[in-house]
Backbone as a chain_set.jsonl record, in Angstrom:
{"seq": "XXXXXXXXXXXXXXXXXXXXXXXXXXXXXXXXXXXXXXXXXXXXXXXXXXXXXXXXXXXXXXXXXXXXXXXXXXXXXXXXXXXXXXXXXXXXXXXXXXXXXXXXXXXXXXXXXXXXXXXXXXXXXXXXXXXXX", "coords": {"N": [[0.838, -1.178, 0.0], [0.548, 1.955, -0.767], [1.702, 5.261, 0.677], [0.721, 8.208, 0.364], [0.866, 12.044, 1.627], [-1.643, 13.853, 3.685], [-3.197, 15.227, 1.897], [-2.748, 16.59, -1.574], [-0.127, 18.315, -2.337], [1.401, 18.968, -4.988], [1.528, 18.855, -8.114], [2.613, 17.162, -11.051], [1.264, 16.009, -13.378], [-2.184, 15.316, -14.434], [-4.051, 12.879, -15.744], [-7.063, 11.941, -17.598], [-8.603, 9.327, -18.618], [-11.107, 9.145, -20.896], [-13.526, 6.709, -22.434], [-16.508, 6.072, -24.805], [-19.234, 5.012, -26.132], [-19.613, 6.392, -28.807], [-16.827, 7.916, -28.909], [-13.196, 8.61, -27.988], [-11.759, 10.534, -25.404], [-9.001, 12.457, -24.136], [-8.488, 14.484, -20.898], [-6.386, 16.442, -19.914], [-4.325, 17.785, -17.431], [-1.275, 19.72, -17.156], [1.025, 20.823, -15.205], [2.853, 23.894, -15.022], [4.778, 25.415, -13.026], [3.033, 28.066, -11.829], [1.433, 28.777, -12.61], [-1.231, 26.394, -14.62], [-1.685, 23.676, -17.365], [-4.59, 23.106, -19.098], [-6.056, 20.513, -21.231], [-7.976, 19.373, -23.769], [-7.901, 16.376, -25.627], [-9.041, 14.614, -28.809], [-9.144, 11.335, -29.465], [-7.778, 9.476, -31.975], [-7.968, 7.576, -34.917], [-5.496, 6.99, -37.354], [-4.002, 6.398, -40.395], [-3.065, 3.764, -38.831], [-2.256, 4.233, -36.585], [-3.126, 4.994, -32.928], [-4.251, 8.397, -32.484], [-3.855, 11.542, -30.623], [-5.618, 14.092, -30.879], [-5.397, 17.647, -30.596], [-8.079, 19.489, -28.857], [-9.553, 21.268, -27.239], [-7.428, 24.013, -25.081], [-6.776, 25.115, -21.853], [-5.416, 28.181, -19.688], [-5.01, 28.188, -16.181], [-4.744, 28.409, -12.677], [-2.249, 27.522, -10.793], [-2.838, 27.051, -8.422], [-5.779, 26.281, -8.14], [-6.058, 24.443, -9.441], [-5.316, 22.644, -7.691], [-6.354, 22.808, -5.48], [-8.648, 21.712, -6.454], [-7.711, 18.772, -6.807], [-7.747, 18.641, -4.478], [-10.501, 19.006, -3.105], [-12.1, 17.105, -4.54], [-11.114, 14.814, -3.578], [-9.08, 13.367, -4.982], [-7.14, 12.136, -3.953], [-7.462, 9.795, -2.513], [-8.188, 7.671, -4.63], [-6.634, 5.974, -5.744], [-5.714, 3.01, -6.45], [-8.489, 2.362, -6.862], [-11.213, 0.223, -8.717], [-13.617, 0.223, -10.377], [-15.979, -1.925, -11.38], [-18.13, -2.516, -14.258], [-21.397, -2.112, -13.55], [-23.877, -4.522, -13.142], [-26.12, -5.113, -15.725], [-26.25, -3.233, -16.803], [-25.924, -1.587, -20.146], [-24.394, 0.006, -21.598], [-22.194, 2.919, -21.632], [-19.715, 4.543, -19.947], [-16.411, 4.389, -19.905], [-13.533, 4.75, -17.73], [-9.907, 5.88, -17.094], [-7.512, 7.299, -15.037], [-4.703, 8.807, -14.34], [-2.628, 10.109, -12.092], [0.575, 11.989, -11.107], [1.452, 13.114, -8.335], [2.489, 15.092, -5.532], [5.521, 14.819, -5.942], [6.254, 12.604, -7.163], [5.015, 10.919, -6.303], [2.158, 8.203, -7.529], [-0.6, 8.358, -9.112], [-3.391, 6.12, -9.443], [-6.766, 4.814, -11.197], [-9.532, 3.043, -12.514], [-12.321, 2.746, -13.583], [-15.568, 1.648, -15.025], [-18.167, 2.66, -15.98], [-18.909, 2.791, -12.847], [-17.664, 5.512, -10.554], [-15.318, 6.622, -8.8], [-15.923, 8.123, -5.594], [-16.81, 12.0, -5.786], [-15.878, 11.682, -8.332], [-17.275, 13.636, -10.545], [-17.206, 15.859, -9.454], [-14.437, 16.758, -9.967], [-14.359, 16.481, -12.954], [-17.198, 17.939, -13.985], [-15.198, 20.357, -13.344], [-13.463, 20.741, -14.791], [-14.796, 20.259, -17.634], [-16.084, 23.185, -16.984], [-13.805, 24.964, -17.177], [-12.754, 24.359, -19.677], [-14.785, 25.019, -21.58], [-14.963, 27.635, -20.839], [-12.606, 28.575, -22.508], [-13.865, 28.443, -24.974]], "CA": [[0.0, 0.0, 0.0], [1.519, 3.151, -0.823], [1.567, 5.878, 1.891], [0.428, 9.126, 0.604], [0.441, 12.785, 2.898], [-3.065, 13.901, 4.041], [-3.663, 16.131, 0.749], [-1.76, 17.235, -2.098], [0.545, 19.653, -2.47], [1.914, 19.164, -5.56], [1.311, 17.893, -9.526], [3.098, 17.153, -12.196], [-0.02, 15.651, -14.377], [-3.319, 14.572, -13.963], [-4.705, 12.466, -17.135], [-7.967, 11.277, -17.423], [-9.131, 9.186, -20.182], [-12.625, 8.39, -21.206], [-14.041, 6.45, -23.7], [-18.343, 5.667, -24.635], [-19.623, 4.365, -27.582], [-19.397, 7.47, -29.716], [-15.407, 8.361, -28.967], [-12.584, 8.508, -27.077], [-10.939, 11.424, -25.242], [-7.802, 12.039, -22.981], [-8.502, 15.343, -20.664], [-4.898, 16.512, -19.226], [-3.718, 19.049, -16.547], [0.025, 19.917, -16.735], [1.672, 22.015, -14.291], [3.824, 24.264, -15.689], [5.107, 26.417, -12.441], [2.531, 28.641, -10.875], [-0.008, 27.956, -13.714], [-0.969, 24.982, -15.135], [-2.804, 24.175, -18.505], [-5.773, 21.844, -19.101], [-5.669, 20.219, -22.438], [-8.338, 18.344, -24.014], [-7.719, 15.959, -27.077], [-9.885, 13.19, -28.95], [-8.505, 9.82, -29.625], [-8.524, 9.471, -33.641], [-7.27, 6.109, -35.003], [-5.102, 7.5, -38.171], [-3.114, 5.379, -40.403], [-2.964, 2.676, -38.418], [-2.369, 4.158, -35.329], [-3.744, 6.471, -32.179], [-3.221, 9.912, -32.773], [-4.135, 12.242, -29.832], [-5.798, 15.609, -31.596], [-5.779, 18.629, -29.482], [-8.929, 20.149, -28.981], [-9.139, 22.795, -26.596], [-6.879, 24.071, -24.337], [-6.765, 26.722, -21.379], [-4.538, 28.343, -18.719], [-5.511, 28.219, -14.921], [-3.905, 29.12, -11.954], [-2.315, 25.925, -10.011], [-3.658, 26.63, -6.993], [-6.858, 26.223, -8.354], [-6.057, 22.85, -9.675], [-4.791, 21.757, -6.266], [-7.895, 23.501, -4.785], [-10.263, 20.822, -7.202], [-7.907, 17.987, -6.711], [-8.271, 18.081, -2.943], [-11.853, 19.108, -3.064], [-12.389, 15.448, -5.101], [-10.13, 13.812, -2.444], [-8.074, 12.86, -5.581], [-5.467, 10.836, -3.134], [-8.451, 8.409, -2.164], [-8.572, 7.321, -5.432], [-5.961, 5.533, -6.184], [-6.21, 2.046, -6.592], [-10.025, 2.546, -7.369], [-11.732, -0.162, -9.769], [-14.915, 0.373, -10.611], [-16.548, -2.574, -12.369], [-19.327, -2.259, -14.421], [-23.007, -2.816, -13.199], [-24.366, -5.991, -14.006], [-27.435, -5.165, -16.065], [-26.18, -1.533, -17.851], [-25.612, -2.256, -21.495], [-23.349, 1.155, -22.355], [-21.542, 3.734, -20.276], [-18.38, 5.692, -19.512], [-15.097, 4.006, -18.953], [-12.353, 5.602, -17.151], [-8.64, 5.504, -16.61], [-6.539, 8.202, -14.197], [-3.254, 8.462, -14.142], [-1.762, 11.509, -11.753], [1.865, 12.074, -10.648], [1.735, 13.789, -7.337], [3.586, 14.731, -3.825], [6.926, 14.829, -5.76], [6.574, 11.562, -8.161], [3.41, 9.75, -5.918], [1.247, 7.898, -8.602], [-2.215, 7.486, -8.197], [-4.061, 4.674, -11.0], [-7.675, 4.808, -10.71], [-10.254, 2.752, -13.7], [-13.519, 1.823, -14.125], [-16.7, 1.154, -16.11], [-19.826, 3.358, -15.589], [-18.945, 3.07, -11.581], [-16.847, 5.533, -10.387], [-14.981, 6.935, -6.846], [-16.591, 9.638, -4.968], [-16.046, 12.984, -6.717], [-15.449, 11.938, -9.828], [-18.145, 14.129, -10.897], [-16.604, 17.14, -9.141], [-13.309, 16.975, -10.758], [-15.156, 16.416, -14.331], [-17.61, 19.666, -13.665], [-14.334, 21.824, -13.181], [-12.582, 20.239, -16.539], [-15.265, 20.761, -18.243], [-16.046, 24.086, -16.91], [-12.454, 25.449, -17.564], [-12.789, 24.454, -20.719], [-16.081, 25.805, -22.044], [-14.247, 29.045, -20.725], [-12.012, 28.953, -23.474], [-14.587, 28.314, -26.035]], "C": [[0.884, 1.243, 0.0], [0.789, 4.667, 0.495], [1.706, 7.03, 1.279], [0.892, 10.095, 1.715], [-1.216, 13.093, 2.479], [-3.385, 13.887, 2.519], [-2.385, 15.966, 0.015], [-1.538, 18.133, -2.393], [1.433, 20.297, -3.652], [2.152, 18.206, -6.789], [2.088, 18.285, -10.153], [2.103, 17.093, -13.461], [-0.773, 14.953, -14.022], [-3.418, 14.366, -15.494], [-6.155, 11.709, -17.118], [-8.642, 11.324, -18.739], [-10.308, 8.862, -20.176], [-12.994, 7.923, -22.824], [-15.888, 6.116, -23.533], [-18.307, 5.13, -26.076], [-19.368, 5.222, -29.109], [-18.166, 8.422, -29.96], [-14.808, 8.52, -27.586], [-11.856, 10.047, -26.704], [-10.273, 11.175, -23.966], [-8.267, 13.762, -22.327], [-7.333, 15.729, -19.579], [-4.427, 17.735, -18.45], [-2.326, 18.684, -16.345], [0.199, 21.043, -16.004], [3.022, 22.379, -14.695], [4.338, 25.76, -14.797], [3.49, 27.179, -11.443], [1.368, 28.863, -11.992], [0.114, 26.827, -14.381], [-2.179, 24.731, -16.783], [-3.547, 22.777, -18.656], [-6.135, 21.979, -20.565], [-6.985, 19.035, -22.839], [-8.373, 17.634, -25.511], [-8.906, 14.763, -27.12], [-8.945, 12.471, -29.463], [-8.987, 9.892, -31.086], [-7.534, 7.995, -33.725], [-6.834, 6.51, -36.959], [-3.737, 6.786, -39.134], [-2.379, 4.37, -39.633], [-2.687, 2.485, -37.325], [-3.249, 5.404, -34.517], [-3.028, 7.258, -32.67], [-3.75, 10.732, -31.765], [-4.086, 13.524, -30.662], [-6.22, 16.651, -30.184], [-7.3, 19.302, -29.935], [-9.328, 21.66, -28.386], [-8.054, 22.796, -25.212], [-6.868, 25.785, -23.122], [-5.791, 26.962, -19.959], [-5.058, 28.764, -17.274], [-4.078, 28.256, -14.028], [-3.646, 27.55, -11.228], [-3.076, 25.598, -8.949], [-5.119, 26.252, -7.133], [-7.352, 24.954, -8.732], [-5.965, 22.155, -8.434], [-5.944, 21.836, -5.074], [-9.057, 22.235, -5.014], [-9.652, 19.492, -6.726], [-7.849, 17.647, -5.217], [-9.374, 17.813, -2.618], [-12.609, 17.537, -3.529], [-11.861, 14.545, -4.275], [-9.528, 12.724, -3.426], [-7.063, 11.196, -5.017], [-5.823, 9.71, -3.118], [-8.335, 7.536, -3.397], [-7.766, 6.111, -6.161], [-5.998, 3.793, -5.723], [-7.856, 1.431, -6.831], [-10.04, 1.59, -8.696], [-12.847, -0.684, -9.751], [-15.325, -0.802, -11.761], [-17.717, -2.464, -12.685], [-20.673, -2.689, -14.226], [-23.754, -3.967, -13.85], [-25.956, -5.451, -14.707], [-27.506, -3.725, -16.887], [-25.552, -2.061, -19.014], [-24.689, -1.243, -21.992], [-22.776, 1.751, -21.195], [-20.449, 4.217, -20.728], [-17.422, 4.949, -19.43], [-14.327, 5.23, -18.894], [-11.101, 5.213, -16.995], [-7.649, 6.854, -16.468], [-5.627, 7.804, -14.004], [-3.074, 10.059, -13.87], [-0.697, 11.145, -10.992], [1.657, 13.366, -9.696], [2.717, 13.735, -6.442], [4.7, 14.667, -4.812], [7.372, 13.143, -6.533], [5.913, 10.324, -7.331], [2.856, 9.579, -7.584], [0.137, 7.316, -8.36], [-2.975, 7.59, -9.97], [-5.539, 4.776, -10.458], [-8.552, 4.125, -12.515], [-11.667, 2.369, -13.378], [-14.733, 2.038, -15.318], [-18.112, 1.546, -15.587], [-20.353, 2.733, -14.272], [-17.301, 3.559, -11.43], [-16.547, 6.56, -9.065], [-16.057, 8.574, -7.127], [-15.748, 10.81, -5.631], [-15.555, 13.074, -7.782], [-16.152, 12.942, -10.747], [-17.724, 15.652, -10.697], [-15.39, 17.582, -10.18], [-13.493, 17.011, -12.031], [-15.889, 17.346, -14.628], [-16.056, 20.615, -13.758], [-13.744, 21.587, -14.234], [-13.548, 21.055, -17.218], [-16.036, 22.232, -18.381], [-14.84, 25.164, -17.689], [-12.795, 25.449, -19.491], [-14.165, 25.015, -21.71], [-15.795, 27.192, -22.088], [-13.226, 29.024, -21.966], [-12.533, 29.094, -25.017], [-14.946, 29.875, -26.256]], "O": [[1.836, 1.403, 0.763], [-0.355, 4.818, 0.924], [2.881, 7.384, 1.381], [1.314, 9.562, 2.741], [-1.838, 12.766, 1.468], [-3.749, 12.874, 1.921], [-1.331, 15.497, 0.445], [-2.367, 18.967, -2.756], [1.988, 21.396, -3.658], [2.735, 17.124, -6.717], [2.477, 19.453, -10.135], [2.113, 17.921, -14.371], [-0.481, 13.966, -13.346], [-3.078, 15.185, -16.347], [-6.158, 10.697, -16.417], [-9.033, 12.191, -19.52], [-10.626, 8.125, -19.243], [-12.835, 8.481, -23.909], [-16.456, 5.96, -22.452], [-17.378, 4.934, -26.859], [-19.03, 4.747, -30.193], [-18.158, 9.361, -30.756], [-15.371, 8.566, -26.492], [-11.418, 10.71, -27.644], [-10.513, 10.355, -23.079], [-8.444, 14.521, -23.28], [-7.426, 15.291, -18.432], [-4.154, 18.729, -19.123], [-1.979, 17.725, -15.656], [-0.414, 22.097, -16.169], [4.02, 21.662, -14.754], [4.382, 26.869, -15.329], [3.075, 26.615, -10.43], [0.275, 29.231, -11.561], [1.166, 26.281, -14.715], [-3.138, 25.427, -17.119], [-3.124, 21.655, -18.377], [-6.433, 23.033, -21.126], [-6.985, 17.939, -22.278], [-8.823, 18.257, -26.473], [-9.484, 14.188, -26.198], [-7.919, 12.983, -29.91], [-10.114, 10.219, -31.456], [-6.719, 7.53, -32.929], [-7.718, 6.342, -37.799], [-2.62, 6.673, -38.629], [-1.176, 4.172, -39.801], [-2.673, 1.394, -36.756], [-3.825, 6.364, -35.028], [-1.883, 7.238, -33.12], [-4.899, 10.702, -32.206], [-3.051, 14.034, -31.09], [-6.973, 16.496, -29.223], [-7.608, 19.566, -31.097], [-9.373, 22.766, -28.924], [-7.894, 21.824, -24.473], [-6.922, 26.977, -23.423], [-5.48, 26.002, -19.254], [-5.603, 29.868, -17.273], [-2.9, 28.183, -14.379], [-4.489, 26.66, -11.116], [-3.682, 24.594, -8.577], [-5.664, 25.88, -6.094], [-8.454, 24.437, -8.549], [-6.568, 21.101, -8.235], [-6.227, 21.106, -4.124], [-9.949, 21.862, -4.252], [-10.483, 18.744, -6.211], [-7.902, 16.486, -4.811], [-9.656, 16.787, -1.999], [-13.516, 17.0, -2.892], [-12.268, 13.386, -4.346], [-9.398, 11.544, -3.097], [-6.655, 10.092, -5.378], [-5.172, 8.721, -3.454], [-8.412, 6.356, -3.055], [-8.274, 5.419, -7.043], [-6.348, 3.497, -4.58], [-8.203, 0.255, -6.935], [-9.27, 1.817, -9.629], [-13.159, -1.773, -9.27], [-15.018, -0.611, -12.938], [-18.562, -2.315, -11.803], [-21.043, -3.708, -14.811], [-24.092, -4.092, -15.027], [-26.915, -5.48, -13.937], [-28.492, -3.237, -17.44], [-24.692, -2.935, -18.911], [-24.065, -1.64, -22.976], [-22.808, 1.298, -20.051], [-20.241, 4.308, -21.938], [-17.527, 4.563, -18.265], [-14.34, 6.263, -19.563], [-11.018, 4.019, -16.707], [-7.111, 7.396, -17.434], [-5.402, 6.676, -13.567], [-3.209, 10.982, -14.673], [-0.778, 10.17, -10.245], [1.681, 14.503, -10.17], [3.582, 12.865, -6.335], [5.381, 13.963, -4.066], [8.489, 12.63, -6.471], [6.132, 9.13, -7.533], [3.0, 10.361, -8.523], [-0.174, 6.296, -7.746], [-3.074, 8.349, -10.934], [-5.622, 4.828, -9.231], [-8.212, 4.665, -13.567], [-11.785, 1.338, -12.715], [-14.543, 2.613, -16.39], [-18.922, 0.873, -14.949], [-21.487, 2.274, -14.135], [-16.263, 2.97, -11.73], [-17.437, 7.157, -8.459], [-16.512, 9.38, -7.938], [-14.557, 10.786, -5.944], [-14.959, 14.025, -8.288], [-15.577, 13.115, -11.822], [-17.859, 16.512, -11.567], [-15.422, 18.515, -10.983], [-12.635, 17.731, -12.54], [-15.501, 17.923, -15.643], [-16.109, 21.664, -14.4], [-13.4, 22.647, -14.757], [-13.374, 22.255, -17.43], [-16.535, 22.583, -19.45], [-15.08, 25.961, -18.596], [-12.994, 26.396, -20.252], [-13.829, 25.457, -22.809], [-16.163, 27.932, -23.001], [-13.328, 30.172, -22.398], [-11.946, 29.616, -25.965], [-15.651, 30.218, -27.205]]}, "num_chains": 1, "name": "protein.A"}
């Protein structure tokens, strides 16, 4: 079991991929100093391989990131796998991958079930980004 502190204090990258029936996207927060930028691409499948297309992108303040991924209790999350409901025929998958604390890694997946707050941290993505639209 890996031993976390309380909160975090400090990202390198949060990635969070989703796929549904109708496409795949990767939505990405790098920290780049005392802002950080939130990046979202779709998954295209392009001569023969993935190609990650940028779609939008926008610049936020870190603390604001560190603000959402406490608020989600991010840390909890790690080792999280959500399998999917016996009796739902479509849905959401997921797969998180963030590098915190100083080169912590917290893995989190599942299948239209997923940790507390995932919903929070997904509202402020997709907020952010609507702002750049």
């Amino acid at each position: 079991m890996k031993l976390f502190k309380d909160r975090i204090n400090s990202f390198e990258k949060v990635t969070l991929h989703e796929s549904w029936m109708r496409g795949i996207a990767d939505f990405e927060i790098v920290c780049e100093g005392e802002q950080s930028t939130v990046t979202m691409y779709w998954l295209r499948y392009e001569n023969g391989k993935d190609v990650r297309v940028p779609d939008t992108a926008v610049t936020c303040s870190t603390g604001a990131v560190l603000d959402v991924l406490n608020a989600c209790d991010l840390i909890l999350w790690d080792g999280f796998h959500g399998k999917h409901p016996k009796g739902v025929k479509d849905g959401t998958m997921f797969r998180l991958e963030a590098t915190v604390n100083d080169g912590e890694t917290i893995r989190a997946d599942g299948s239209e079930n997923f940790p507390k707050n995932y919903r929070v941290l997904k509202d402020w993505i997709n907020e952010r980004l609507r702002e750049a639209k």
